[in-house]
LUMTIKOL-150812 format. One record per residue (C-alpha): residue in three letters; x, y, z. Coordinates in steps of 0.05 Angstrom, whole numbers, plus 5000, padded with zeros to 4 digits. Layout:
BEGIN
@code=ALA&u=X&v=Y&w=Z $
...
//
This chain:
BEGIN
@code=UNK&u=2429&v=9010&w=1130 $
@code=UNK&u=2499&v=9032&w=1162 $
@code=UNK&u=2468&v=9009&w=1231 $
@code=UNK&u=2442&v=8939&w=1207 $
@code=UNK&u=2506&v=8937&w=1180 $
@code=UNK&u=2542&v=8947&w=1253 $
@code=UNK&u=2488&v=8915&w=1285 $
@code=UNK&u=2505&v=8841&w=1234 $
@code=UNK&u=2591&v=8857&w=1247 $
@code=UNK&u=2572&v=8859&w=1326 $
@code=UNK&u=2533&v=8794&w=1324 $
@code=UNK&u=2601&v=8760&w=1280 $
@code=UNK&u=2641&v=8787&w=1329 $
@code=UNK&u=2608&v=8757&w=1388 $
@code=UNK&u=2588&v=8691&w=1356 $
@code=UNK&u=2666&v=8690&w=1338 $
@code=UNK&u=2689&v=8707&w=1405 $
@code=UNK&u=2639&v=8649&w=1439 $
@code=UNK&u=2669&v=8597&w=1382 $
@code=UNK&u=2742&v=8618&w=1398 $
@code=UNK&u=2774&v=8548&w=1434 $
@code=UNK&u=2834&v=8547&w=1487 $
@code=UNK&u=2880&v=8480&w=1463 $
@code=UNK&u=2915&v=8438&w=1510 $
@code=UNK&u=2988&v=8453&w=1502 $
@code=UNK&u=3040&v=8409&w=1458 $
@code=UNK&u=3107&v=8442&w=1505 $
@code=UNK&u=3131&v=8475&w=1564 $
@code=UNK&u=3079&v=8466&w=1610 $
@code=UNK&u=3076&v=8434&w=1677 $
@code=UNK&u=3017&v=8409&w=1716 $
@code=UNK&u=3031&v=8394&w=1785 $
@code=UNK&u=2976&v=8340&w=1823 $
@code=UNK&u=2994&v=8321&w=1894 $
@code=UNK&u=3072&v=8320&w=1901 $
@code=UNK&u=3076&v=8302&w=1829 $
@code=UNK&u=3093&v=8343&w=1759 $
@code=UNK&u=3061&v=8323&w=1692 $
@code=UNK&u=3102&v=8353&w=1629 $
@code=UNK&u=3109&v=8345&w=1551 $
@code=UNK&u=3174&v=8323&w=1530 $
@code=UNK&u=3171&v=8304&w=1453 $
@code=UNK&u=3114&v=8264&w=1414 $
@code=UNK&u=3094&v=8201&w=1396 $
@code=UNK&u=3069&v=8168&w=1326 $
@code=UNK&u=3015&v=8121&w=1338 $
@code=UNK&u=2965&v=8091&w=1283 $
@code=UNK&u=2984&v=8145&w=1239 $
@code=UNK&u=2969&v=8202&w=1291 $
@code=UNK&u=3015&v=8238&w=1337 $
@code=UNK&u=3011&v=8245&w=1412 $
@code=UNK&u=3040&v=8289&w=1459 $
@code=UNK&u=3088&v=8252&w=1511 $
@code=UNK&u=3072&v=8262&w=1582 $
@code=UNK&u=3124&v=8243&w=1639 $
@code=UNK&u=3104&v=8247&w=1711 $
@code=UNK&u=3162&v=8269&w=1753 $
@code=UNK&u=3159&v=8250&w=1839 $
@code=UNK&u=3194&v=8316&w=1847 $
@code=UNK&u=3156&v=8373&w=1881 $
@code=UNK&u=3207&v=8430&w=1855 $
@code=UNK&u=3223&v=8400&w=1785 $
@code=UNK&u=3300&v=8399&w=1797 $
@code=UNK&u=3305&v=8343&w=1749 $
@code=UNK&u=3271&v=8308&w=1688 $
@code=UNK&u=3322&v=8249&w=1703 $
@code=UNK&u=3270&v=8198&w=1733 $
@code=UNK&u=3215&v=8226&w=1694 $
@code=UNK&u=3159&v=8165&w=1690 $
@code=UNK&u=3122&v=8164&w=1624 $
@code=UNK&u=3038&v=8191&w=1646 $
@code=UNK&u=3007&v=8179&w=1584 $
@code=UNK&u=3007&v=8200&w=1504 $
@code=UNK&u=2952&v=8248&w=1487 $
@code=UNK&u=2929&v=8288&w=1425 $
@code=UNK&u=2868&v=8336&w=1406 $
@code=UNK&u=2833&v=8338&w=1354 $
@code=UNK&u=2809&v=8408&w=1350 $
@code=UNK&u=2752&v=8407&w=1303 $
@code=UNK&u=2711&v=8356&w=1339 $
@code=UNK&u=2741&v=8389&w=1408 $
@code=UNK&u=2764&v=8310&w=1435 $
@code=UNK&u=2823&v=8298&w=1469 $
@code=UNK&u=2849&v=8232&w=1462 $
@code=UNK&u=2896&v=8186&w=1500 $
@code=UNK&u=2935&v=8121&w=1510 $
@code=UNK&u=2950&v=8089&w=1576 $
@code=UNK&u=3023&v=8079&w=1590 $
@code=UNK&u=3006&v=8004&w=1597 $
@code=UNK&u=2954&v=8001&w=1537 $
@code=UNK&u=2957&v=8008&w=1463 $
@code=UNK&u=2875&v=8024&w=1462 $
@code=UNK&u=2860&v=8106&w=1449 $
@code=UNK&u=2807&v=8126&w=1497 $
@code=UNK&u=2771&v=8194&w=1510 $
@code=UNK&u=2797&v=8241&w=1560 $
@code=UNK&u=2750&v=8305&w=1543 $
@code=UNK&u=2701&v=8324&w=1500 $
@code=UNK&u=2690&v=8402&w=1505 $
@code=UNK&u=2632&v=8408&w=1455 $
@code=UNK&u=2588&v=8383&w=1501 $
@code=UNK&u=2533&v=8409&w=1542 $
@code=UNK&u=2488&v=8414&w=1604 $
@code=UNK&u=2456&v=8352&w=1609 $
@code=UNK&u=2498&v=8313&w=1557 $
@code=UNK&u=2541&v=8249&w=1580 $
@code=UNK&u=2604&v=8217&w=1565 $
@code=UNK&u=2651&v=8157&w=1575 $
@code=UNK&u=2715&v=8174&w=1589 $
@code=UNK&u=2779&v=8137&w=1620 $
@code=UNK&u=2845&v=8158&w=1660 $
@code=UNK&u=2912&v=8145&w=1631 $
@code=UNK&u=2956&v=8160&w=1687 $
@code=UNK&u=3003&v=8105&w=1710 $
@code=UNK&u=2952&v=8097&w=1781 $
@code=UNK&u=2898&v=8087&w=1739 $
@code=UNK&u=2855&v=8021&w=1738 $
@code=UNK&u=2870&v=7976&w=1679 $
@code=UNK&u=2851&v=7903&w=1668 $
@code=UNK&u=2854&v=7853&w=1628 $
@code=UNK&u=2802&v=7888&w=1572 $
@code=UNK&u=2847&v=7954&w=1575 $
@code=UNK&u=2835&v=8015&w=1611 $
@code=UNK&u=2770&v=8021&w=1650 $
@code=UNK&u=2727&v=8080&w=1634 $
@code=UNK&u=2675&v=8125&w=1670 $
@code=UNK&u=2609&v=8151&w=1643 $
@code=UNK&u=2603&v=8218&w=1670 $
@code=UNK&u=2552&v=8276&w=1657 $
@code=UNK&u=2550&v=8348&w=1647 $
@code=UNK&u=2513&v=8384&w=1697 $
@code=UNK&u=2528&v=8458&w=1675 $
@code=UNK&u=2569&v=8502&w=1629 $
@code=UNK&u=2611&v=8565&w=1643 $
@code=UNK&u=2672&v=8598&w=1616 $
@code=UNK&u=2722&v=8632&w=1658 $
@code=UNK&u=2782&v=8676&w=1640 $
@code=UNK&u=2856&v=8650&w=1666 $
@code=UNK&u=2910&v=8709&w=1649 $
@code=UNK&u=2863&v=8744&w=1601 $
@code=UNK&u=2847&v=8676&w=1554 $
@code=UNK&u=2779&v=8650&w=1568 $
@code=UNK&u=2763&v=8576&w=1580 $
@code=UNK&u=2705&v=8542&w=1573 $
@code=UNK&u=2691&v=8498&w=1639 $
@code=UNK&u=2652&v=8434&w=1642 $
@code=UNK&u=2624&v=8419&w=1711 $
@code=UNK&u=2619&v=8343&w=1727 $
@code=UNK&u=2553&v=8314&w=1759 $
@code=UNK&u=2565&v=8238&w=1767 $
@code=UNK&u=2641&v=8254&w=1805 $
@code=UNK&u=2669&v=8244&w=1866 $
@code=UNK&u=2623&v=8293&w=1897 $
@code=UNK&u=2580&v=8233&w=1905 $
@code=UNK&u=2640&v=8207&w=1955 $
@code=UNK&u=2641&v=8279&w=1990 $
@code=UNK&u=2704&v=8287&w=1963 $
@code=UNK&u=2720&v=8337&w=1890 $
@code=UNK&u=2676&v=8370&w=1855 $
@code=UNK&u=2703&v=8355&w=1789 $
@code=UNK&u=2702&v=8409&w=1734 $
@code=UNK&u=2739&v=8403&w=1665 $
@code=UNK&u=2774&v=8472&w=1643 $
@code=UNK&u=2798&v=8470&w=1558 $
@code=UNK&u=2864&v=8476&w=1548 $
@code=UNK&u=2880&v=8449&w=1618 $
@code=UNK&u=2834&v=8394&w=1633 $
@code=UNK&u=2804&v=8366&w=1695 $
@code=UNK&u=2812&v=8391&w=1765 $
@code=UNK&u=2847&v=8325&w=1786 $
@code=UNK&u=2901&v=8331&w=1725 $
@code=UNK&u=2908&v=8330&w=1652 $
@code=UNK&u=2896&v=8250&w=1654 $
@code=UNK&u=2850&v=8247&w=1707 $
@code=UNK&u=2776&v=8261&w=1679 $
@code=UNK&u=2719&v=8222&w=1713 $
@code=UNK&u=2763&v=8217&w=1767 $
@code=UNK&u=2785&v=8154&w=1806 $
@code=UNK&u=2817&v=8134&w=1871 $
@code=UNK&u=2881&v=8116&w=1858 $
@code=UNK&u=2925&v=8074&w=1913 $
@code=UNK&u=2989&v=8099&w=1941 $
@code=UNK&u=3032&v=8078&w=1994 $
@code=UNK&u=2985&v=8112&w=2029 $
@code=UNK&u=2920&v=8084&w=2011 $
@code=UNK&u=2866&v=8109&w=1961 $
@code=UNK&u=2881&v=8182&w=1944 $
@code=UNK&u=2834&v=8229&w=1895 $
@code=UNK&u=2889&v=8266&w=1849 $
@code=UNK&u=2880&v=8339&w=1852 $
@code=UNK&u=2913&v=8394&w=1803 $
@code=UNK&u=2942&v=8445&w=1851 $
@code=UNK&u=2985&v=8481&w=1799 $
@code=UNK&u=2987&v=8500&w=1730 $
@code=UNK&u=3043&v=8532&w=1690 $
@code=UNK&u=3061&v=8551&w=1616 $
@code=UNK&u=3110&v=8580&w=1579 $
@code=UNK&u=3138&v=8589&w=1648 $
@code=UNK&u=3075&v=8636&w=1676 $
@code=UNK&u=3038&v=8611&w=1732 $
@code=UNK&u=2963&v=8601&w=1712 $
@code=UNK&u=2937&v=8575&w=1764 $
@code=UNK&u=2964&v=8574&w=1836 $
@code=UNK&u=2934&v=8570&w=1912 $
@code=UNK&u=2918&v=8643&w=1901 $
@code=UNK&u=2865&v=8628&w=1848 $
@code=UNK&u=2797&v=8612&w=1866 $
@code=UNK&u=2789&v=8561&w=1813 $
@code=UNK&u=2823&v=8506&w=1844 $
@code=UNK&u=2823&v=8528&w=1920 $
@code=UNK&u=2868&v=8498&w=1964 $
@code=UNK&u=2925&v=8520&w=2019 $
@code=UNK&u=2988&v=8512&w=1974 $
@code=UNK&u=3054&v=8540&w=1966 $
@code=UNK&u=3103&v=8550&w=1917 $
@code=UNK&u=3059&v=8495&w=1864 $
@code=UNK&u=3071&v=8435&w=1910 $
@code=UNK&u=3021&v=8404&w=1955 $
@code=UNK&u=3018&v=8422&w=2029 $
@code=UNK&u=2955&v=8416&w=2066 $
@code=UNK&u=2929&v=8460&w=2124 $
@code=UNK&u=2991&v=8505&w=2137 $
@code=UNK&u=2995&v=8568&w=2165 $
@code=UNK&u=2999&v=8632&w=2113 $
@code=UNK&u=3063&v=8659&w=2116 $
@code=UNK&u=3098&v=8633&w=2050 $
@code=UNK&u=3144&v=8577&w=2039 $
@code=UNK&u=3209&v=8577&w=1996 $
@code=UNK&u=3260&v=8524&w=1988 $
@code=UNK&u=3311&v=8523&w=2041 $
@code=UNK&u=3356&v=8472&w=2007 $
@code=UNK&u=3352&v=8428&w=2073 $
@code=UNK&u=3382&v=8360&w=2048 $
@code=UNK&u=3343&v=8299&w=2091 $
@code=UNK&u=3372&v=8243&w=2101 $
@code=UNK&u=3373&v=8185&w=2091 $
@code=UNK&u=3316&v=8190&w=2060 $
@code=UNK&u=3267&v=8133&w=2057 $
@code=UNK&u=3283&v=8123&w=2136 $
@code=UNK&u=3244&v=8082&w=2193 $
@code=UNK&u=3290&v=8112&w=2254 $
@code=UNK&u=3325&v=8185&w=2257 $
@code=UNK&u=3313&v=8241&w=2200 $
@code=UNK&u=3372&v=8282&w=2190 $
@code=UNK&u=3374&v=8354&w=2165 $
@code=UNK&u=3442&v=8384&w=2129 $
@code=UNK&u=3430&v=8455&w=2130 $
@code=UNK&u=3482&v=8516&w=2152 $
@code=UNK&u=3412&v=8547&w=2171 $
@code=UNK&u=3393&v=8558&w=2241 $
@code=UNK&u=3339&v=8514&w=2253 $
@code=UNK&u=3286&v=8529&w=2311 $
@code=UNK&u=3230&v=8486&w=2304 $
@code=UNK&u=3190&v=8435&w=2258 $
@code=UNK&u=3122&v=8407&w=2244 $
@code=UNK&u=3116&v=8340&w=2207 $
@code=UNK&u=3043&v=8333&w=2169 $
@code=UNK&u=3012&v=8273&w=2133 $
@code=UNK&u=2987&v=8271&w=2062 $
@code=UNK&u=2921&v=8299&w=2085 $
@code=UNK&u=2952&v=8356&w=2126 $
@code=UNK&u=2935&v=8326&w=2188 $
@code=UNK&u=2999&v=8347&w=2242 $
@code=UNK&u=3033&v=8286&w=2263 $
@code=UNK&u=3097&v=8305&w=2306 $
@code=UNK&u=3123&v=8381&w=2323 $
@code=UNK&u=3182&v=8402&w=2365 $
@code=UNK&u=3234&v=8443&w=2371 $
@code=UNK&u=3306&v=8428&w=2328 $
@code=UNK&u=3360&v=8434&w=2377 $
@code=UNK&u=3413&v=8382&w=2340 $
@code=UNK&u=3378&v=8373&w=2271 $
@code=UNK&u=3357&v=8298&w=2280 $
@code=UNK&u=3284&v=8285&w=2292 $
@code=UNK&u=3259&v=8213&w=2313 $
@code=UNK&u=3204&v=8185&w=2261 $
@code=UNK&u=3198&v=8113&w=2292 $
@code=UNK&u=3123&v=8129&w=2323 $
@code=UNK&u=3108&v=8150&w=2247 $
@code=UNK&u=3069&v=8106&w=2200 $
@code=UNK&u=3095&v=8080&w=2130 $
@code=UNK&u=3080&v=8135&w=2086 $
@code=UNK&u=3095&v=8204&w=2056 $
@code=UNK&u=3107&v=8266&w=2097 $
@code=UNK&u=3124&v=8333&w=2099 $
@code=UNK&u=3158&v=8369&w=2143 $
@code=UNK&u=3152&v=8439&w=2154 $
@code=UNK&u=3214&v=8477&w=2180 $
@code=UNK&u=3223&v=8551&w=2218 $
@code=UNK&u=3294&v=8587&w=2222 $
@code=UNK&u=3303&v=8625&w=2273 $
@code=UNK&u=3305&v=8681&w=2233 $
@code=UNK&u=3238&v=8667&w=2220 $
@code=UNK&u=3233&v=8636&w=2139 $
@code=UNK&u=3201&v=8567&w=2136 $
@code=UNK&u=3205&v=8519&w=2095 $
@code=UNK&u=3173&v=8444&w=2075 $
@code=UNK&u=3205&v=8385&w=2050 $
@code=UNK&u=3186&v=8319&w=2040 $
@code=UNK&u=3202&v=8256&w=2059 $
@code=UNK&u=3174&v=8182&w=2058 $
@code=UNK&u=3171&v=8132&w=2125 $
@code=UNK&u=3189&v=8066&w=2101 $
//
């Protein structure tokens, strides 16, 4: 009887431990997609529920919340395991995730971001389906993981996989994912970084979402030495002609890559001014080398 007994606790405890959900967060975390930050700041009462306020921030080292852009308003209901949002521009709740479902199971579900596609019958959605079901542990918490069939890997582009508590592989408002159009042209949003409670989750040394990065901010095909913030000041900064770099650093050479880490212009920095005329409207990044060796990457936008 005593080892039916253990035998019935096991089973509770592993049925338990297989129910057990990760929630999204309602504070301090930060999800960083391309050169851009998504964070909670305060909530929201709509229809007699309350959302979570998410700001995107065009800063790639979160030095300010001062021209934070409101992303999106977003809420879970955790016993149907739904998350829910509303588009910036909308007033219409749509699904973002629903992590009770299962291999084979489909859903529609719609970005919120303030790139995403909206018309004139509110925010367009996405019918995606579930092609298989894991869970994976981040810092000792397991997740369950949702991987996407009908995604962008039709495009050859993402893979797209949902994680719970963190959402999809191209942001916390980007399930289904969609191009969205930049200065640059259409762009697939990509989660590169994700941090709470001021612990890095996930990072460019994670397998999960593999990708060359440094320091949570998006930098394509660089070498692997790490980066760290220079505190180079370029300016000015949009510019069409000369970039200028106020440093006390010595400065020995540059590289200046696109948004998809292609290398556009390298040289040597001899009186910290660097010709971008031949350059392309667009965002760049410029990688920087003391000559004591520490390098650096800023960014900076051709107008």
């Amino acid at each position: 009887m005593k080892s039916y007994l253990l035998a019935i606790l096991s089973l509770i405890t592993t049925v338990n431990l297989f129910s057990q959900q990760t929630h999204f967060p309602d504070s301090n975390a930060v999800w960083s997609v391309w050169d851009y930050k998504f964070i909670i700041d305060g909530d929201s009462t709509v229809n007699g529920n309350t959302y979570n306020k998410y700001y995107m921030i065009d800063d790639t080292v979160l030095t300010s919340t001062s021209q934070k852009q409101l992303a999106g308003l977003v809420r879970e209901d955790t016993n149907t395991q739904k998350v829910w949002g509303i588009h910036p521009d909308s007033t219409q709740e749509v699904l973002l995730y629903d992590f009770s479902l299962e291999k084979g199971d489909s859903v529609t579900v719609s970005q919120i971001t303030p790139f995403s596609p909206i018309n004139d019958n509110g925010v367009i959605t996405n019918t995606v389906k579930i092609d298989s079901v894991d869970t994976i542990t981040i810092n000792g918490v397991s997740h369950k993981r949702l991987f996407i069939e009908n995604g962008p890997a039709n495009f050859g582009f993402l893979d797209e996989f949902w994680v719970e508590g963190i959402g999809s592989n191209a942001g916390p408002l980007s399930p289904g994912i969609f191009f969205i159009v930049t200065i640059d042209g259409p762009r697939m949003p990509r989660l590169i970084c994700f941090e709470r409670n001021g612990t890095v989750l996930i990072d460019q040394k994670d397998e999960i979402f593999s990708e060359p990065l440094n320091n949570c901010y998006y930098v394509l095909s660089v070498s692997p030495e790490p980066f760290r913030n220079l505190n180079i000041t370029l300016f000015p900064n949009p510019t069409s002609n000369q970039l200028r770099l106020q440093t006390d650093l010595n400065l020995s050479s540059y590289k200046i890559r696109s948004i998809t880490g292609q290398t556009v212009k390298a040289g040597m920095l001899s009186n910290k001014t660097i010709s971008v005329s031949s350059l392309n409207t667009g965002v760049y990044f410029l990688e920087i080398t003391t000559k004591e060796g520490e390098k650096g990457v800023e960014r900076f936008v051709v107008k």
